[in-house]
C-alpha positions, 0 to 999 in steps of 0.5 A: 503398356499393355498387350491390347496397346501393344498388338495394336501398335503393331496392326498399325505398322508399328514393327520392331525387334523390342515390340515382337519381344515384349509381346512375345514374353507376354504371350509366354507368361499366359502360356501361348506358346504359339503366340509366344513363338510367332513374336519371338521368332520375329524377334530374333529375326529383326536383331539376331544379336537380342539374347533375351529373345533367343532364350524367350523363344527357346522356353517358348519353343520348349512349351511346345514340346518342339525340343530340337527347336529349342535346343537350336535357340537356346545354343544360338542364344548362348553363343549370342550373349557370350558374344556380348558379354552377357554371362547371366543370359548365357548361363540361363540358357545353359540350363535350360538346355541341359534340362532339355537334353 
């Protein structure tokens, strides 16, 4: 499904945690970190426990130069994913942060 496709299922009430993310890593992919920040922001709001989001949001966030930000992400992201056993995500997020400090 494409972008187009996508916000307009969200215009028309349409709102998840696995939407916001789609569309968010698809405006992070065209470097529309602002974009890419609102959806994942959302994201991460409605399932907190999502660890993709987190760590999307936190290289979004880094786009931005927002780095305090992004650091708060990619730990929450970190400890999200250990909590569900996702070391790859986890492992990621770590270096990315250590890039970011």
């Amino acid at each position: 499904m494409d972008q187009v496709n996508l916000e307009k299922m969200l215009e028309q009430g349409t709102d998840n945690a696995l939407l916001r993310y789609t569309l968010g890593t698809l405006f992070l992919k065209q470097k529309d970190y602002a974009q890419a920040v609102e959806h994942l922001s959302k994201a991460v709001e409605l399932d907190p426990k999502h660890s993709a989001s987190w760590k999307h949001l936190g290289k979004a966030l880094a786009g931005m130069e927002r780095v305090e930000e992004a650091v708060a992400s990619y730990q929450q992201g970190i400890e999200v994913a250990e909590e569900k056993g996702d070391i790859q995500a986890a492992k990621e997020m770590r270096v990315f942060l250590k890039r970011l400090m």
